[in-house]
C-alpha positions as CSV (number, residue, x, y, z in Angstrom):
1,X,33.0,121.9,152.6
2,X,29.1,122.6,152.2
3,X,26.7,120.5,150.6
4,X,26.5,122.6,147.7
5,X,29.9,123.1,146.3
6,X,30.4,119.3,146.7
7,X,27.9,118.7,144.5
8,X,28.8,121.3,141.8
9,X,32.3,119.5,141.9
10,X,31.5,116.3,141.9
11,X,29.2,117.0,138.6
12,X,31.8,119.0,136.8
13,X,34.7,116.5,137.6
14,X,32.1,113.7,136.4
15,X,31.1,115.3,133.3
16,X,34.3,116.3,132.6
17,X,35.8,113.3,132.9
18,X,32.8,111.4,130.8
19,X,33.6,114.5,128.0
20,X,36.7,113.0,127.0
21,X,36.1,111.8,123.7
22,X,38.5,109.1,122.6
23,X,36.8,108.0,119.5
24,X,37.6,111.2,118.3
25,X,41.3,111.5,119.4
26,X,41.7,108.0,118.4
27,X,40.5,108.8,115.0
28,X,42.5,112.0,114.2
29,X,45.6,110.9,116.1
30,X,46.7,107.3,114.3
31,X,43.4,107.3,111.4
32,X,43.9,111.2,110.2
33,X,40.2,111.2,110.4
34,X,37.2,112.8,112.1
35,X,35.1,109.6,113.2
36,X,31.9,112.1,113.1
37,X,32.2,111.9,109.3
38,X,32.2,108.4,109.2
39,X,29.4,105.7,109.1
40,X,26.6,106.8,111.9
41,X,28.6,109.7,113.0
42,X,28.9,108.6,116.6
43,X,31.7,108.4,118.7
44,X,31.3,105.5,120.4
45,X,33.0,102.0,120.0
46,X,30.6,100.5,117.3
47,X,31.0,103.2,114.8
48,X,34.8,103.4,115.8
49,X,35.2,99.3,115.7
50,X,33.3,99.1,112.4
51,X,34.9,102.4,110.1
52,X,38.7,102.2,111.9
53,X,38.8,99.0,112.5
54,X,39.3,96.9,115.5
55,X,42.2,98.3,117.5
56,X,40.4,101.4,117.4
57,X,37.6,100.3,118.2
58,X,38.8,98.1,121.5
59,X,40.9,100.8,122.7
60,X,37.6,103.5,122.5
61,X,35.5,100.7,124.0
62,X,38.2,100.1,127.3
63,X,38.7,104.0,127.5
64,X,35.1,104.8,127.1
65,X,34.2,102.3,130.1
66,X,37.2,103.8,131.9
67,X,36.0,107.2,131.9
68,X,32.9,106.0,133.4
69,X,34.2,103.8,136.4
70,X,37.3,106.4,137.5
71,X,35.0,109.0,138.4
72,X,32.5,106.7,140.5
73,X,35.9,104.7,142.3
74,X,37.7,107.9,143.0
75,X,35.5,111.0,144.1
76,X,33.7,109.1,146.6
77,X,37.2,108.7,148.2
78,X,37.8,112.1,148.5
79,X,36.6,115.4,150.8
80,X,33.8,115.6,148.2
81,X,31.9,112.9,149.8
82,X,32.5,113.9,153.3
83,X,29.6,116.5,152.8
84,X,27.8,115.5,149.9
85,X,24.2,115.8,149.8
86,X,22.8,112.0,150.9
87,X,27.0,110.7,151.8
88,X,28.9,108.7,149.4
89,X,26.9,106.7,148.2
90,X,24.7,109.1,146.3
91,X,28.8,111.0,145.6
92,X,29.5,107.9,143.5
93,X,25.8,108.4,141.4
94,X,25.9,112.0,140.9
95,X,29.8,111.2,139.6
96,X,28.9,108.1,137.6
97,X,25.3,110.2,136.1
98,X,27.4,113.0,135.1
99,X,29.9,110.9,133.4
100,X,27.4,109.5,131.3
101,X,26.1,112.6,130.2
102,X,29.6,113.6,129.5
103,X,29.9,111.0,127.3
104,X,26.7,111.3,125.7
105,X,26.8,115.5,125.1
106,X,30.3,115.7,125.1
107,X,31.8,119.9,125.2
108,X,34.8,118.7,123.5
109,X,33.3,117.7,120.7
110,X,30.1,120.1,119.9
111,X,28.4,118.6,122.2
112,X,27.9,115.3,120.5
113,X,28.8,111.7,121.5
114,X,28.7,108.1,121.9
115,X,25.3,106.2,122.8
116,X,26.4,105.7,126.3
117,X,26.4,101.8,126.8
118,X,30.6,101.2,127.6
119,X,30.6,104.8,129.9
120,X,27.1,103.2,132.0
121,X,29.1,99.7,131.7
122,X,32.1,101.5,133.3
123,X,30.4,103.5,135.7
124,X,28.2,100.0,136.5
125,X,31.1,97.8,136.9
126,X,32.3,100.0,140.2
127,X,29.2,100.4,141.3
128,X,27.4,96.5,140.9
129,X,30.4,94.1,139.4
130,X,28.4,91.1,139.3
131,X,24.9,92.8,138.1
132,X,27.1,94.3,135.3
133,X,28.8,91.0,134.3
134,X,24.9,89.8,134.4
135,X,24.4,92.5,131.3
136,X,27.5,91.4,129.7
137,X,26.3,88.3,129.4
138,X,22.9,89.4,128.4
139,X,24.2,91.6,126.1
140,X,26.5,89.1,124.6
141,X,23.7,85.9,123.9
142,X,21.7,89.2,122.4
143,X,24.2,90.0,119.9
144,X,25.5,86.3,119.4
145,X,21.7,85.8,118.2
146,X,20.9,88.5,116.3
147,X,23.7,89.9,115.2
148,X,22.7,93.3,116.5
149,X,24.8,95.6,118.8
150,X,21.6,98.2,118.9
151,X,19.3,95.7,120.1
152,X,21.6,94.0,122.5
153,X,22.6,97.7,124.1
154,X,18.5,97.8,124.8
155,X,18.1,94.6,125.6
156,X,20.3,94.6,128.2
157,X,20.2,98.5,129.4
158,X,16.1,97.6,129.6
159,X,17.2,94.6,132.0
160,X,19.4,96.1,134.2
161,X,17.2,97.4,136.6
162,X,15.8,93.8,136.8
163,X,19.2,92.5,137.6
164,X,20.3,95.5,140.3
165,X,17.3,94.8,141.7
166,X,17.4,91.6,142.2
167,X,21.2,91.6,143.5
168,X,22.3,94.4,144.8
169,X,22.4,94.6,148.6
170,X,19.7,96.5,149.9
171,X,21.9,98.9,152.3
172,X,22.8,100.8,148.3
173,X,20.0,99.3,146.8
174,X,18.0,102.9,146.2
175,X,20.8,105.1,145.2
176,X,22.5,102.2,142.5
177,X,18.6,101.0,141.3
178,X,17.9,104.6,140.7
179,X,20.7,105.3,138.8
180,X,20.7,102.1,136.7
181,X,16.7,103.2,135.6
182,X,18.1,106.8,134.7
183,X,21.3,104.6,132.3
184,X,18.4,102.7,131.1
185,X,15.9,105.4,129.8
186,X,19.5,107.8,128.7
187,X,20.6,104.6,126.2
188,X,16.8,103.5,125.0
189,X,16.7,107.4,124.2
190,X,20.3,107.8,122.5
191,X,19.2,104.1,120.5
192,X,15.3,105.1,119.6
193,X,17.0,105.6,115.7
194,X,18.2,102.1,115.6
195,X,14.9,101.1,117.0
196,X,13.1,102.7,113.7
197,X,15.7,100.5,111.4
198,X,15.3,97.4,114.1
199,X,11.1,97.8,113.1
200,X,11.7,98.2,109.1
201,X,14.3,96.0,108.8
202,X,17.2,98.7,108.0
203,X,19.7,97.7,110.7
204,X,23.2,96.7,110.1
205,X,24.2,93.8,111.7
206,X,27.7,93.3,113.4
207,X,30.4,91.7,111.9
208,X,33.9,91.3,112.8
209,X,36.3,93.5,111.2
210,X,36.9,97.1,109.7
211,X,33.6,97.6,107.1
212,X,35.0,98.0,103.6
213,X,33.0,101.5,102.7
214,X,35.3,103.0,105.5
């Protein structure tokens, strides 16, 4: 296969793949309910977790990272990577990039989405496991602390770089520290509105359980 259409196919399988919105088929299939309509309006695992409740929010956190990490595990393993631009390595960043976008700008749903953080965690945990478990736990002392999911998504999407570079062997050191500053700027971007309620004090903290205003 030539460079090029192994590249357009790796993308669209990628994006397609990070498109799948489950917050949405979550919410319509067992809630009756368009999650877009509800609290932020997002479709990722926060807004699921806090206006359907926990199962729903669990399950859209698990898929949403799934979506991520299939892509980056399995199209490298295929004839795709055989003669993609750069070898497999840079196969498994294109896939795992796209995903994220997916996610993000998703076609199945008008072209809106979640923030990003569980698709980059999924798409992070198959390409660096133990600089991924690094931002869990940075993520999770963030949030224990403050009480914040927004600020411990930026915290620890801000860090990752840090940490990939830090661990990662250096033989895919370029093509996984590239893509973990891309992750990093896409989730600071898709967060810069809780940032504004993070500075005036407007953020709503996380607490366990289905918010009653739901």
């Amino acid at each position: 296969m030539n460079p090029l259409p192994s590249l357009v196919l790796t993308v669209a399988i990628g994006y397609v793949c990070g498109s799948l919105p489950f917050g949405l088929w979550i919410g319509r299939l067992f809630h009756g309910v368009d999650v877009r309509t509800l609290g932020s309006g997002n479709l990722g695992a926060t807004n699921v977790y806090r206006t359907l409740g926990p199962p729903a929010g669990i399950a859209t956190l698990l898929l949403d990272m799934a979506k991520g990490a299939l892509p980056v595990f399995l199209i490298p393993r295929t004839a795709l990577a055989a003669s993609f631009p750069g070898g497999g390595a840079w196969c498994a960043i294109a896939a795992g990039m796209a995903a994220l976008l997916g996610h993000a700008w998703s076609f199945l749903a008008d072209f809106r989405g979640g923030k990003g953080v569980a698709t980059a965690g999924g798409v992070m945990l198959a390409l660096a496991p133990l600089a991924t478990l690094i931002a869990l736990v940075i993520f999770t002392v963030t949030v224990a602390i403050s009480r914040y999911i927004s600020l411990g998504s930026v915290v620890s999407a801000a860090l990752f770089p840090v940490v990939v570079a830090l661990l990662v062997p250096r033989g895919v050191h370029q093509p996984v520290f590239a893509l973990s500053l891309v992750m990093a700027a896409v989730i600071i971007l898709r967060h810069r509105a809780n940032l504004r309620r993070l500075a005036h004090g407007e953020e709503r903290r996380f607490s366990l359980g289905r918010e009653k205003s739901s």
